[in-house]
C-alpha positions as CSV (number, residue, x, y, z in Angstrom):
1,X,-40.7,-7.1,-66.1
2,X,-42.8,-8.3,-62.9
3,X,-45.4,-6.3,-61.8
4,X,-44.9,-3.4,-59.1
5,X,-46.3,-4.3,-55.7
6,X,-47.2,-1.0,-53.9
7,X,-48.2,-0.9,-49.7
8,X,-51.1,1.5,-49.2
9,X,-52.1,3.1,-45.8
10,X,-55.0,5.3,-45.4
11,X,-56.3,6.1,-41.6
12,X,-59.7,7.7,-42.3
13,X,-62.0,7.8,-44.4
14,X,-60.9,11.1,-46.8
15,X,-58.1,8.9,-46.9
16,X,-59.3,6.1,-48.2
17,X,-61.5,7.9,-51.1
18,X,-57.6,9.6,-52.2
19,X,-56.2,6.1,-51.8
20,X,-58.7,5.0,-54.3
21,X,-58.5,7.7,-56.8
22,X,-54.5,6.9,-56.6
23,X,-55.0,3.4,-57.1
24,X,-57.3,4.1,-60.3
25,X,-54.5,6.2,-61.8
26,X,-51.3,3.4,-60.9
27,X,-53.5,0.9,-62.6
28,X,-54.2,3.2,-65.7
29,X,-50.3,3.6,-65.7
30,X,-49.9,-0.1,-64.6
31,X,-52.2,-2.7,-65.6
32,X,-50.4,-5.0,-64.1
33,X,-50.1,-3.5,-61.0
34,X,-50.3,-5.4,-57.4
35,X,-51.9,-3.4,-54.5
36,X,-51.4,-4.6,-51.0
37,X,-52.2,-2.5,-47.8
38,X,-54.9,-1.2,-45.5
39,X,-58.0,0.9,-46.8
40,X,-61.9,1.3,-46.6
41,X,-64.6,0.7,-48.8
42,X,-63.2,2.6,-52.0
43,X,-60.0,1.6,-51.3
44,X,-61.9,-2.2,-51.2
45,X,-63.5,-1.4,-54.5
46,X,-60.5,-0.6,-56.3
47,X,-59.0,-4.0,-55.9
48,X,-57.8,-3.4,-52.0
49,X,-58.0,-6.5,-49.5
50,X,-57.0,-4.6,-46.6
51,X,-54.6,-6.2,-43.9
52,X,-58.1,-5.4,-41.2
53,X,-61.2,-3.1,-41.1
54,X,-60.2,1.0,-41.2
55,X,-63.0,1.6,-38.6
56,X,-60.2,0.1,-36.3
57,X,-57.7,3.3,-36.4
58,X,-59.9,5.6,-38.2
59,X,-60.8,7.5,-34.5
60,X,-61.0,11.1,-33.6
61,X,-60.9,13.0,-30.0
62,X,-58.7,12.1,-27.4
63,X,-61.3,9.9,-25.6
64,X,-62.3,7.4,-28.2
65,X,-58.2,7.4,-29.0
66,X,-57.2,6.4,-25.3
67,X,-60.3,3.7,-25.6
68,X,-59.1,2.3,-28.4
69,X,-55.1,2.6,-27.9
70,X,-54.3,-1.2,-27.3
71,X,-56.0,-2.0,-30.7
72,X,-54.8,0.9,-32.2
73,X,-51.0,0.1,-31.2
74,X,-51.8,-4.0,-32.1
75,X,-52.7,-2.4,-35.9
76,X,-49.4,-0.5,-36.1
77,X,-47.8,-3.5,-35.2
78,X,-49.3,-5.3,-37.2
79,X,-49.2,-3.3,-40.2
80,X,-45.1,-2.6,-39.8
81,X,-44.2,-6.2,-39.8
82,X,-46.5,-7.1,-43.1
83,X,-44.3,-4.6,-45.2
84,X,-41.0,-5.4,-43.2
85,X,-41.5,-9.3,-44.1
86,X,-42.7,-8.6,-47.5
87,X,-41.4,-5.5,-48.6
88,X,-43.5,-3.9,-51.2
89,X,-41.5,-2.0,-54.2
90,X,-42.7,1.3,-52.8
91,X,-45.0,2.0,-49.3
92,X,-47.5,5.1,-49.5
93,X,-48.5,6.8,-46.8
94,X,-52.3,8.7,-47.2
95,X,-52.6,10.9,-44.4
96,X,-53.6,10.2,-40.5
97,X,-50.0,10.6,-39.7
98,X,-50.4,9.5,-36.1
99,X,-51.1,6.2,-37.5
100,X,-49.1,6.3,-41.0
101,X,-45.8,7.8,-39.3
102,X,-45.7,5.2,-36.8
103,X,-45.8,2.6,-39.2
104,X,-43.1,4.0,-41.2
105,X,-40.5,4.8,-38.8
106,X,-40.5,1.0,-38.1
107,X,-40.2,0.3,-41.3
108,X,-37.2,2.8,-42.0
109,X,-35.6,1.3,-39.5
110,X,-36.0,-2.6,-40.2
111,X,-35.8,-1.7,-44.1
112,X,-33.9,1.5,-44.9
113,X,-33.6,0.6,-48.3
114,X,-37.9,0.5,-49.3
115,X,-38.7,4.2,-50.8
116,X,-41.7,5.7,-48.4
117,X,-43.9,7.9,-49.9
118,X,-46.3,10.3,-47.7
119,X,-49.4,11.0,-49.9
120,X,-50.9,14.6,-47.8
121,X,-48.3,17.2,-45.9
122,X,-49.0,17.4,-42.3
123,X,-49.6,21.0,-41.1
124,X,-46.2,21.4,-40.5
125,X,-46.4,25.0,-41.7
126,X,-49.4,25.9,-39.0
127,X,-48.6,23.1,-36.2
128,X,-45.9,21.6,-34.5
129,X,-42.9,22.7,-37.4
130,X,-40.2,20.2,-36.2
131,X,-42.0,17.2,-38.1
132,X,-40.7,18.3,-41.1
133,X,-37.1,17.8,-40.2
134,X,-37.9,14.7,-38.4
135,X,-39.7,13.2,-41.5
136,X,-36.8,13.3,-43.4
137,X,-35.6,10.2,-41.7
138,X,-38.5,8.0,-42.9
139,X,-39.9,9.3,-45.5
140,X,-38.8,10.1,-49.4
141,X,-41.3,12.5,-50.8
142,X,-44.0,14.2,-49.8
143,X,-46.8,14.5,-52.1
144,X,-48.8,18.3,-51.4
145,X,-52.3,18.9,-51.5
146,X,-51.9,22.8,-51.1
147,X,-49.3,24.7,-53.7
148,X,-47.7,26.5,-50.5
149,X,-46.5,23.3,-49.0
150,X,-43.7,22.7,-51.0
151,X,-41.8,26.1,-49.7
152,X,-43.0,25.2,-46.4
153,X,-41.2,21.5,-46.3
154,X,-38.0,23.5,-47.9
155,X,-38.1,26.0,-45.4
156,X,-38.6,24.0,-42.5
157,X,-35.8,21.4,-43.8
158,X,-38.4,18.0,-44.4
159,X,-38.1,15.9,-47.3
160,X,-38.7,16.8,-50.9
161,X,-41.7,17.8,-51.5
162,X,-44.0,18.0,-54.7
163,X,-47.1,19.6,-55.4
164,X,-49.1,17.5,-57.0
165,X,-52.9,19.1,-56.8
166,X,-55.7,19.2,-55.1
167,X,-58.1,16.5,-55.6
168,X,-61.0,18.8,-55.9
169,X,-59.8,20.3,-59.0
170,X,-60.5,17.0,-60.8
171,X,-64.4,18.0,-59.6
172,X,-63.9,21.4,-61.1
173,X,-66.8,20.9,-62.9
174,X,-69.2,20.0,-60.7
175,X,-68.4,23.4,-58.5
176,X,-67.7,25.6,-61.3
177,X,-71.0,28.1,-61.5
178,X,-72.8,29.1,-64.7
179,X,-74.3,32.7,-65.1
180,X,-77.9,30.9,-65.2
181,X,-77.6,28.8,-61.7
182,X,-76.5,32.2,-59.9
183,X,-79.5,34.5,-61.6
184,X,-81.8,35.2,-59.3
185,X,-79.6,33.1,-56.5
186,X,-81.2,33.5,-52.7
187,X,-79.6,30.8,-51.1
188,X,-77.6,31.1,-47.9
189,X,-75.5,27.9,-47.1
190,X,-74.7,26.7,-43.6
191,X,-72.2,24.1,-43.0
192,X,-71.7,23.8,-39.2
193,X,-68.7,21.5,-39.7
194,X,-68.6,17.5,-41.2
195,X,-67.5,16.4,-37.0
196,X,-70.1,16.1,-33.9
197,X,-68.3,18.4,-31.9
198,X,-68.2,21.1,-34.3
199,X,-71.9,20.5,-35.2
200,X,-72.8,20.8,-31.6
201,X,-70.7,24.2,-31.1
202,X,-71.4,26.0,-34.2
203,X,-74.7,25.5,-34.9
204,X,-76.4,27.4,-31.9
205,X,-74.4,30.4,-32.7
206,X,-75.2,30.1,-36.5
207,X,-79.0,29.7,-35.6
208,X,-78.5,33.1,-33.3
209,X,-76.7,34.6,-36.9
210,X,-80.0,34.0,-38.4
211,X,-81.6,35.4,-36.6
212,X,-80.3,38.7,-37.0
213,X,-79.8,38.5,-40.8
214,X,-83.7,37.3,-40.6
215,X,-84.8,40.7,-38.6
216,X,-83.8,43.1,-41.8
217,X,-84.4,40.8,-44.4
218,X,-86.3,37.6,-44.9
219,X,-85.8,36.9,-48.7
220,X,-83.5,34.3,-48.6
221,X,-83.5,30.1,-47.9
222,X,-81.2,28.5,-45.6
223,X,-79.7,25.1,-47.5
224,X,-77.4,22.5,-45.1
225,X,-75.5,20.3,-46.6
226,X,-75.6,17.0,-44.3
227,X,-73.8,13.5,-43.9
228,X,-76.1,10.7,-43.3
229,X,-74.2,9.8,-40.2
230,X,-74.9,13.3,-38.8
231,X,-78.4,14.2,-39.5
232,X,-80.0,13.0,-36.3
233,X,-77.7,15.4,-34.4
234,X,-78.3,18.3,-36.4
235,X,-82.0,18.0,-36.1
236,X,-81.6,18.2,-32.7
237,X,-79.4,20.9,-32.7
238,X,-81.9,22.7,-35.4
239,X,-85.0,22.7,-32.8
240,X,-84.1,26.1,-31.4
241,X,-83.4,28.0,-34.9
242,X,-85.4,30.6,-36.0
243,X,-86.7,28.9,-39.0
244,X,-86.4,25.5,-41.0
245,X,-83.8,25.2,-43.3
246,X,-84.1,22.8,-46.1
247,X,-81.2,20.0,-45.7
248,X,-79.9,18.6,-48.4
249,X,-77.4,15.2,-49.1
250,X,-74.0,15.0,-50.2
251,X,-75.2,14.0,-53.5
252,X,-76.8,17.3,-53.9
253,X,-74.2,19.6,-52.3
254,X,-72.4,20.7,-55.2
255,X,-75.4,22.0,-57.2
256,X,-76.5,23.7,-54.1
257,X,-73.1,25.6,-54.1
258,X,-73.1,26.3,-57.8
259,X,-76.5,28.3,-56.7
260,X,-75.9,29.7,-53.4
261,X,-75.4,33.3,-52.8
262,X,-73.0,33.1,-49.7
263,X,-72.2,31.0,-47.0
264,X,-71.8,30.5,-42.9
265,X,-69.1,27.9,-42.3
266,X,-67.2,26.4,-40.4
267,X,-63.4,26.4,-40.8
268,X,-62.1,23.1,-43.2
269,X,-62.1,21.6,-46.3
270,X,-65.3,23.3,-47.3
271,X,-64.0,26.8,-47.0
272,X,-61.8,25.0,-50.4
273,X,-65.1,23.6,-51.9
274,X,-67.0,27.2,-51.2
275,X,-63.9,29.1,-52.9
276,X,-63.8,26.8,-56.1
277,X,-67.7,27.5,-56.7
278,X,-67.1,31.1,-56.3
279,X,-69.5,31.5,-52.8
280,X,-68.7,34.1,-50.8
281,X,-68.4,33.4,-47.3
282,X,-68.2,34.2,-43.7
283,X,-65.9,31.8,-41.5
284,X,-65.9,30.4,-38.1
285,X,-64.0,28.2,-36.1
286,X,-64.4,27.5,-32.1
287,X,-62.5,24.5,-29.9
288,X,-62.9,23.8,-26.7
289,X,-61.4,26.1,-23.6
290,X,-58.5,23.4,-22.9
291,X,-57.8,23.0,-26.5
292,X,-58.2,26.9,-27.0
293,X,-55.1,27.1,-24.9
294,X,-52.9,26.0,-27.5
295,X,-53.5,28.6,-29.9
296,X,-50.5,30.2,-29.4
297,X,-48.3,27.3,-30.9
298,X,-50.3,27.7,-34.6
299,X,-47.6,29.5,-37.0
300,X,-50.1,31.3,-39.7
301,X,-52.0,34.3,-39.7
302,X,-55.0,32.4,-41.0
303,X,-56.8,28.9,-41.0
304,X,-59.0,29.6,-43.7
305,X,-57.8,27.3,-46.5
306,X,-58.1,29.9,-49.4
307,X,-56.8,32.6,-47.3
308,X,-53.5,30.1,-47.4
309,X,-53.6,29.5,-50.5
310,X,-53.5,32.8,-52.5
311,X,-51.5,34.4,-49.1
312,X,-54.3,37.0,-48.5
313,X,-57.0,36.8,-46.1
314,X,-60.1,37.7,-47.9
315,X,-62.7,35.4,-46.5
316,X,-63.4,37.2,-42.7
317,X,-62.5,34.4,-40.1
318,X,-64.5,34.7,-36.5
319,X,-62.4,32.4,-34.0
320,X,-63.1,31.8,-30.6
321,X,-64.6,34.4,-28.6
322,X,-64.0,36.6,-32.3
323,X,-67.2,34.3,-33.3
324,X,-70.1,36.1,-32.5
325,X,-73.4,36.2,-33.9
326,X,-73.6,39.5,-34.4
327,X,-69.9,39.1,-35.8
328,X,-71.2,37.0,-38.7
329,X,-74.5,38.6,-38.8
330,X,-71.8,41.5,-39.7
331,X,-69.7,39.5,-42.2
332,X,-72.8,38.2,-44.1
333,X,-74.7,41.5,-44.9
334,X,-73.0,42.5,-47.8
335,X,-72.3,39.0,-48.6
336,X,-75.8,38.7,-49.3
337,X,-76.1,41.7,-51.1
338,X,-74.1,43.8,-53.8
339,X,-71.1,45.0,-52.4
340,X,-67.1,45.8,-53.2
341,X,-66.5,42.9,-50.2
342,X,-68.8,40.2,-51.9
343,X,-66.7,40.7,-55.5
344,X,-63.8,41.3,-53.7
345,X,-64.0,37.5,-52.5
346,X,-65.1,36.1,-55.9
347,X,-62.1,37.8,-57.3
348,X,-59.9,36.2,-54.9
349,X,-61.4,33.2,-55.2
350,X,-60.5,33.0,-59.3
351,X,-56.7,33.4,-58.3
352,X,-57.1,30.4,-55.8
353,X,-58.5,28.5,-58.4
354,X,-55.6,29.4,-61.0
355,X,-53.0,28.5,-58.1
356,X,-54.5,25.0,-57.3
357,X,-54.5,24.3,-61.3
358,X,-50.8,24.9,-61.4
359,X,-49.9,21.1,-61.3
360,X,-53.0,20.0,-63.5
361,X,-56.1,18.5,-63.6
362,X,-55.6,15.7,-62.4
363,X,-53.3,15.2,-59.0
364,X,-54.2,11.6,-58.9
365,X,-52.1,10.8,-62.2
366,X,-49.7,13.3,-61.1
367,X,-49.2,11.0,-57.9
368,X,-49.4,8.1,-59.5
369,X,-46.1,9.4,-62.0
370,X,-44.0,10.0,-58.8
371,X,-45.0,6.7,-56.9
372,X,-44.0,4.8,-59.9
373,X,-40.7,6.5,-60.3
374,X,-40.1,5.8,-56.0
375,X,-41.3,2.1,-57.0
376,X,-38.7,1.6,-59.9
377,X,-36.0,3.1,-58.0
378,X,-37.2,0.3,-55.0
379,X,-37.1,-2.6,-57.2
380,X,-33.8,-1.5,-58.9
C-alpha cells in the first residue's frame, strides 16, 4: 500500500499550530504518511516544507489586505495549481477561509474528483449564512470546533459536518483549577484582546473599569496576559491606568487562570480559555463606527463563545456603546466577591466543559480518523 499524500492549508498562525497538532495525529495513524502543503513554523516542525512563507497571506484589516492583494491573489494561484497538477489523496482546509476557499473552489472545479476537507466551520451560524450552501460545492466535510456547528451546517443546508472537539480540551489540564490555586485567589485578569486594534480600544475603557472597582476596594492584583509581539503597545496604552498591573507571558497564562478570581475581556477565544478554568468573567467587545454598522447582519443572540456553547448567556456581554466602564465596573463586583452570579457562571461553565468533551479528548486524533477515511476514499 503506498503512502497517503495529504495537501495542508493553514492562513494564520492558530492555523498553523491546529495544522501541526493534525499532522502529529496522521502520522501516529500513518507512519508512512506524506505531507505536502503550506504552513508556518509548527506546521515546518512537523515535517511541513511549505509551498512559500505564511506571513505572505496570514494579514488582517482591510488595509494591509488591499496592500498586499496582488501577492495574496499570486499565492492562491499558486497554491491551486500545485494540488491541481499533483493531486494529493485528500486536501485540508485549516481555517482563513478567504484564502482556503479560494483555493478550493479552483480545485473542485479542475479536480472534482479529490475529497476537500475544511478543518474549522466558518461563522456561518452568526455571519453571512449562505456559505454553508455554497460550500457544499467544494468542500466534503467540515470538521467543527464548537458542538453547535454541526446543527448549524444541517440547518443552513452546507456539507456534512462533524464535531470533532475543541483543541483546548486536549489542554484540560493545564486550565483545570485545584481547590489550593483558588484559596485565597485575589487576582483580576485583563485580556484586552490578542489584535492591535482591539488592544488599542479596550484597554482605555478597562483602565477607566479599574478605576472604579479600585475606589471601593483595593485588595486585589491586576494580571495581563501578553504576546511578545504586543507588549510595546500595551505599555503604551497602560501609561494612563490607575495602577500597574503585573504582565505576564503566554507561558504563564494558564497558571495565572487556574488562580484568578475573575476576569475583564475582551470577546474571542479567551472567553473559551476563561470558561474551561472556571473564571468568572465580564465581556466586552467594541468595532469601529463603519464596521459597527454591520451589526444588524450577525444571526445570534450572543458572541460570547460559552454563551454559544451551552445556549445560555451567562457571562454579561457589554458591546458597543453597552461597554461602559461603569457597565463592567457593574458586571465585576460580585464577580469579585461571593455572589449567586459568580457561582452561577462557574456552574455554567462545568456544562460547557461536559459539552466540548462530547467527541473526546483528543480532536486532533478524531480529525485525523475522518481525513484518513476522505484520503482512502481519494485514492480508491
Amino acid at each position: 500500500m503506498t503512502a497517503p499524500r495529504i495537501f495542508l492549508i493553514a492562513g494564520e498562525a492558530s492555523g498553523d499550530q491546529l495544522g501541526a497538532a493534525l499532522m502529529r495525529a496522521l502520522r501516529v495513524a500513518r507512519a508512512d504518511i506524506v505531507f505536502a502543503g503550506v504552513g508556518g513554523e509548527a506546521m515546518t516542525n512537523q515535517g511541513l516544507a511549505s509551498l512559500f512563507p505564511l506571513e505572505d497571506i496570514a494579514v488582517m484589516g482591510l488595509v494591509p489586505v488591499i496592500a498586499r492583494l496582488p501577492r495574496i491573489l499570486r499565492r492562491i494561484d499558486e497554491t491551486a495549481r500545485a494540488i491541481v497538477d499533483r493531486p494529493p489523496d485528500c486536501l485540508v482546509l485549516i481555517d482563513a477561509p478567504d484564502f482556503t476557499h479560494r483555493v478550493a473552489r479552483r480545485v473542485r472545479a479542475a479536480r472534482p474528483e479529490l475529497p476537500i476537507v475544511d478543518y474549522v466551520s466558518p461563522t456561518v451560524w452568526a455571519w453571512r449564512p449562505g456559505r454553508a450552501r455554497a460550500m457544499r460545492h467544494y468542500v466534503d466535510c467540515v470538521l467543527a470546533l464548537l458542538p453547535f456547528e454541526p446543527q448549524a451546517h444541517a440547518r443552513l443546508g452546507g456539507p456534512r459536518c462533524v464535531y470533532v472537539g475543541h483543541p483546548l480540551v486536549e489542554r484540560l489540564d493545564e486550565l483545570t483549577p485545584h481547590s489550593r490555586d483558588r484559596d485565597g485567589a485575589r487576582s483580576l485578569l485583563v485580556l484586552p484582546g490578542s489584535r492591535l486594534a482591539e488592544v488599542r480600544r479596550m484597554t482605555p475603557i478597562y483602565g477607566k473599569t479599574l478605576e472604579f472597582l479600585l475606589r471601593e476596594r483595593a485588595d486585589f492584583d491586576v494580571v495581563i496576559p501578553v504576546a511578545p509581539s504586543m507588549e510595546q503597545a500595551l505599555r503604551r496604552e497602560l501609561q494612563g491606568w490607575p495602577m500597574t498591573p503585573r504582565l505576564i507571558g503566554q507561558a504563564e497564562k494558564f497558571a495565572a487562570f487556574r488562580r484568578a478570581r475573575a476576569a475583564l475581556v475582551t470577546s474571542g477565544a479567551a472567553t473559551l480559555e476563561l470558561a474551561l478554568a472556571e473564571v468568572p468573567m465580564a465581556v466586552a467587545y467594541r468595532v469601529s463606527r463603519a464596521e459597527s454598522l454591520l451589526r444588524f447582519l450577525v444571526n445570534v443572540d450572543s458572541i460570547v463563545l460559552p454563551n454559544l456553547v451551552i445556549g445560555e448567556n451567562v457571562a454579561p456581554e457589554f458591546l458597543q456603546d453597552q461597554a461602559t466602564p461603569r457597565a463592567l465596573a457593574g458586571a465585576l463586583r460580585p464577580l469579585i466577591g461571593e455572589s449567586a452570579a459568580r457561582d452561577a457562571q462557574i456552574a455554567a461553565f462545568k456544562r460547557v466543559r461536559a459539552r466540548l468533551l462530547e467527541a473526546g479528548r483528543s480532536p486532533s486524533a478524531r480529525a485525523a480518523e475522518i481525513v484518513l477515511d476522505y484520503a482512502s476514499r481519494g485514492r480508491a
